[in-house]
matplotlib code that plots the C-alpha trace (Angstrom):
import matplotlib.pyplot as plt

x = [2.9, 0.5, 0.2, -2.1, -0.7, -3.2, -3.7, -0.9, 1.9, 3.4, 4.1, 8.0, 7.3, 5.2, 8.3, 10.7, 8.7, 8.4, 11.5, 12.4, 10.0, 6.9, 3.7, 2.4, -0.2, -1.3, -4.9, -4.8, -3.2, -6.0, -8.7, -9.5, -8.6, -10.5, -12.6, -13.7, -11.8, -14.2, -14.4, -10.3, -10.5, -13.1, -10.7, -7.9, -10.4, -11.9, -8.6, -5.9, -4.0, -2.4, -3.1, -0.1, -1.5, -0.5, -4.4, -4.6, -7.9, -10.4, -8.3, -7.9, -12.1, -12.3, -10.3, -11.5, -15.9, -14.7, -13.5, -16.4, -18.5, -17.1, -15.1, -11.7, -8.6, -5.0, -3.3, -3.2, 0.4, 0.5, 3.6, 3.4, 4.2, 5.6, 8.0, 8.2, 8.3, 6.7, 9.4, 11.8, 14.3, 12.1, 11.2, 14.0, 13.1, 9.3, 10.0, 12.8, 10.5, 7.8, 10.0, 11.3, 7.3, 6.7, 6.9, 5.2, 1.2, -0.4, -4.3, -6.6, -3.3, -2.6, 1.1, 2.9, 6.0, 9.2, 12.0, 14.7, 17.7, 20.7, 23.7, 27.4]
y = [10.4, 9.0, 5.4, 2.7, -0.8, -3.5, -6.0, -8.8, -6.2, -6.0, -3.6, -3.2, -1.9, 0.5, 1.8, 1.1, 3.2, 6.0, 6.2, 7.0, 9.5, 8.4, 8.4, 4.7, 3.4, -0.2, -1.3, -2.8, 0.8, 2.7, 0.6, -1.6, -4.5, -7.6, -4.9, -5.8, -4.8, -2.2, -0.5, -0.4, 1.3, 3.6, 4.8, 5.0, 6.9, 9.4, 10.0, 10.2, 7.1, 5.1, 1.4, -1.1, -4.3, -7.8, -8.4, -8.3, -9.5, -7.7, -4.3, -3.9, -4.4, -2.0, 0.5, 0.3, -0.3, 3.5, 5.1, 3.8, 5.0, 8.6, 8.3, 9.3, 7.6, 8.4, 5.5, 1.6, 0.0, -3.6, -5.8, -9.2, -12.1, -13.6, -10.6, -9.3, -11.2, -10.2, -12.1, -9.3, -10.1, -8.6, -5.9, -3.7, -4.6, -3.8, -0.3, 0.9, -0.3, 1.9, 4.8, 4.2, 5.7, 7.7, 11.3, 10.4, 11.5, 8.4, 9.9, 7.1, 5.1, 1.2, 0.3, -2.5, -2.3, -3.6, -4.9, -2.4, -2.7, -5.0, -3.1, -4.8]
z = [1.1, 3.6, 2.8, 4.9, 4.9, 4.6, 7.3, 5.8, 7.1, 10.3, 12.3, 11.4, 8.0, 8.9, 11.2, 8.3, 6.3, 8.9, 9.8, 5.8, 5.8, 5.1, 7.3, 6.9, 8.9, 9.3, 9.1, 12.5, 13.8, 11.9, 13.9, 10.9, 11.5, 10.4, 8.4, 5.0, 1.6, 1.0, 4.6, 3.9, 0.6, 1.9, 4.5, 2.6, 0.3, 3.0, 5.2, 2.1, 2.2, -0.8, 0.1, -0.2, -0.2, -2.0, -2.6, -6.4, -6.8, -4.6, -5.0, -8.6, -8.7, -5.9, -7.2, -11.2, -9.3, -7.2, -10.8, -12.9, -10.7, -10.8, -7.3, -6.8, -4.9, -3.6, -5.1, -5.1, -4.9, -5.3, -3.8, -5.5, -2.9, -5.9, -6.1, -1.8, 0.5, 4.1, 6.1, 8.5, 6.3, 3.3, 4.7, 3.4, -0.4, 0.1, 1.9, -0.6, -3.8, -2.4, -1.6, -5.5, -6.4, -3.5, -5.7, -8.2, -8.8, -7.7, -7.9, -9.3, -10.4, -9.1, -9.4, -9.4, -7.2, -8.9, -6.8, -6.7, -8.2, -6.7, -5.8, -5.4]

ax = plt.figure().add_subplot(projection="3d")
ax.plot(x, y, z, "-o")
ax.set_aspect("equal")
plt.show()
């Protein structure tokens, strides 16, 4: 999975994230930073990325305007603040919740992440 983090994230997720496996990119990283919305879902569009952002309400439009208008994308995950938390010490529970739908078919899907399970 190649996934671009949107510009809320630092850094250290994207290296969480790598260093499970998966090739994340943040916006800043990819030269987009301070970009609009749309200039970061057209180059998640046009260079394979899912997006992972927490920005509900200008993505889902993006995503559903780019399908109704016949356009294609990798994926959309969504990481409530309500539910993540961006903070080092959340981190952990954003990573392993996208890592949870990392093999599934994402094409032209937006997902909301769930918190993973709690283990004792």
């Amino acid at each position: 999975m190649k996934l671009l983090l949107d510009e809320m994230y630092p850094p250290a997720l994207a290296e969480a994230l790598r260093a499970g496996g998966i090739d994340a990119c943040t916006v800043a990283e990819a030269g987009l930073a301070g970009r609009s919305d749309l200039d970061v879902m057209a180059t998640a569009v046009a260079e394979g990325y899912v997006l992972l952002t927490e920005n509900v309400a200008d993505f889902v439009r993006i995503a559903s305007d780019h399908l109704s208008t016949g356009g294609h994308h990798p994926g959309v995950l969504v990481a409530l603040s309500s539910r993540f938390s961006r903070r080092p010490s959340g981190l952990n529970a954003i990573a392993a919740a996208v890592h949870a739908v990392a093999r599934q078919d994402l094409d032209d899907r937006l997902i909301y992440l769930a918190q993973p399970p709690q283990h004792d």
